[in-house]
C-alpha positions in Angstrom: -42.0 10.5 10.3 -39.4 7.7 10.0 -39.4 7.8 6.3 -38.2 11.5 6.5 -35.8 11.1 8.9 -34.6 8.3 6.9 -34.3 10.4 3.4 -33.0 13.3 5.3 -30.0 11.2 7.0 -29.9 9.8 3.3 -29.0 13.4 1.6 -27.2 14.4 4.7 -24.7 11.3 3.7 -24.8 11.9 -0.1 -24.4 16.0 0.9 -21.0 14.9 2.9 -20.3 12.1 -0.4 -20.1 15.7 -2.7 -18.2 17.3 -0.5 -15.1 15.0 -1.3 -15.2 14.9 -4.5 -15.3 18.5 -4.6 -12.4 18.8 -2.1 -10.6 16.5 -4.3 -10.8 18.4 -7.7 -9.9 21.6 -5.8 -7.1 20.3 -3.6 -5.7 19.3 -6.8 -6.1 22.0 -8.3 -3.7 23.4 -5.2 -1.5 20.5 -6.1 -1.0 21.6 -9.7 -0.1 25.6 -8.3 2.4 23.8 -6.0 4.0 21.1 -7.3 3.3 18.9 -4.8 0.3 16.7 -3.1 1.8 16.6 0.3 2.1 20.7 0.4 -1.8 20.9 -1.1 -3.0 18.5 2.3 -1.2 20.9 4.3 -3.3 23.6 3.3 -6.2 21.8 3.3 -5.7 20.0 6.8 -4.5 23.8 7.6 -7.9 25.8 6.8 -9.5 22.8 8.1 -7.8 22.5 11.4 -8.5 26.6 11.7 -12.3 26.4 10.8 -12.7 23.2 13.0 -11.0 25.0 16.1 -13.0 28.0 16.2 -16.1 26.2 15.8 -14.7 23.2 18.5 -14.0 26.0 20.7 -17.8 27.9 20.4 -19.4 24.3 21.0 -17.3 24.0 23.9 -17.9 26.9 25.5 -21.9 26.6 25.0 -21.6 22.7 25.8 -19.2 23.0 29.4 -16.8 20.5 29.9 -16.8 17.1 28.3 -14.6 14.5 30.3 -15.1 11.5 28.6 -11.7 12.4 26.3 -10.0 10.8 29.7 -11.1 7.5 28.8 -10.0 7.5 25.5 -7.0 5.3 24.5 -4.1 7.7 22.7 -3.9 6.3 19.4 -7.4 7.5 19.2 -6.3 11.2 19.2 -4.1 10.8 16.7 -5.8 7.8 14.4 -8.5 9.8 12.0 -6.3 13.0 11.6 -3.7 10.1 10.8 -6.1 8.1 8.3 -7.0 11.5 7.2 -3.8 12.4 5.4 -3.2 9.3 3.9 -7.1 10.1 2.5 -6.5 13.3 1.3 -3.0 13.4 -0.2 -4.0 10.3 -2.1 -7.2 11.8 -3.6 -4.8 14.8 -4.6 -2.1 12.3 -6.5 -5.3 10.4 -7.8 -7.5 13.0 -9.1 -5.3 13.7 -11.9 -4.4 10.7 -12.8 -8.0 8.9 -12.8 -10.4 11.8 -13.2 -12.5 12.7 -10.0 -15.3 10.0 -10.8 -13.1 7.4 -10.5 -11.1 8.7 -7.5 -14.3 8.7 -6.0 -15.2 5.7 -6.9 -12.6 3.7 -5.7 -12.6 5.9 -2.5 -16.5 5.3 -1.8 -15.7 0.9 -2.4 -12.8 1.8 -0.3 -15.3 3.4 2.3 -17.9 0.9 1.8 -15.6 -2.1 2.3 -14.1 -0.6 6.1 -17.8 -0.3 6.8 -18.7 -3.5 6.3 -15.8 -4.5 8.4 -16.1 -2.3 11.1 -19.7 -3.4 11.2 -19.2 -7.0 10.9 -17.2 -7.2 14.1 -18.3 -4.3 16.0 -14.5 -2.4 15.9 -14.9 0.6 17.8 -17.5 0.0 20.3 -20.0 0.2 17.6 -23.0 -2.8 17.4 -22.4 -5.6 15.1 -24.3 -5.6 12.1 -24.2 -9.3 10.1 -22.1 -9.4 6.8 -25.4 -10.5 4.8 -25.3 -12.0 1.4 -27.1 -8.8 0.3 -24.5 -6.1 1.8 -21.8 -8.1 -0.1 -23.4 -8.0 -3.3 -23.7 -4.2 -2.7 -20.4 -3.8 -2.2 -19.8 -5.9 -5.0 -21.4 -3.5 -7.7 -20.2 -0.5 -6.0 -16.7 -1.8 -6.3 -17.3 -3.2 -10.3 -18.9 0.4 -10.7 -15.7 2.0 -9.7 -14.0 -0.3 -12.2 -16.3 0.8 -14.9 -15.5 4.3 -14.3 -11.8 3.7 -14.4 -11.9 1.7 -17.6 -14.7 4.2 -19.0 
């Protein structure tokens, strides 16, 4: 049973993977039919923001209130919408530049190196997971890979 819950968490994370690069190929397209990165995240972060608001609002009103938010310190209401935009509207100056496979690339090391971070000393209130000799090397060849497909 742990195997497929495994595999399923696996494709969940390569399903979410997809979806960037795919946002990134059309936001630029966006990009291209305005001139301009910046206005092609705003549309983006837009539709987002409207889709995620409706379906906030429906889980809140089938959850009740959640209080915890009152605990939370304020740069963490504004931090990942923050990081956001400096994600997006640099995959949208990118993608034409490098090609979506290389965007992607560097944007998955880029990933992959904060994780191992983040995990290493527990940032976050999240457990610490040892920076092994193995996880580097991973990150090692998914960085080089990038490369590859840059130079490629």
């Amino acid at each position: 049973m742990a195997a497929i819950s495994s595999l399923f968490l696996a494709a969940l994370g390569i399903i979410a993977g997809a979806t960037l690069g795919t946002q990134a190929a059309i936001n630029a397209m966006v990009a291209r039919a305005f001139g301009s990165p910046i206005v092609a995240a705003a549309i983006s972060f837009g539709t987002g923001a409207l889709f995620l608001s409706v379906m906030a609002l429906a889980l809140l009103r089938l959850q009740g209130a959640a209080y915890g938010w009152r605990d939370l310190p304020a740069w963490a209401f504004i931090g990942g919408g923050a990081l956001g935009v400096i994600y997006l509207t640099t995959a949208i100056f990118l993608t034409p530049r490098i090609g979506a496979a290389a965007t992607m690339g560097f944007v998955i090391a880029g990933q992959l190196l904060a994780g191992l971070a983040i995990d290493s000393f527990g940032f976050f209130g999240l457990p610490s997971i040892v920076l092994s000799p193995p996880r580097l090397l991973g990150a090692g060849l998914l960085l080089g890979g990038a490369m590859i497909l840059r130079l490629a």
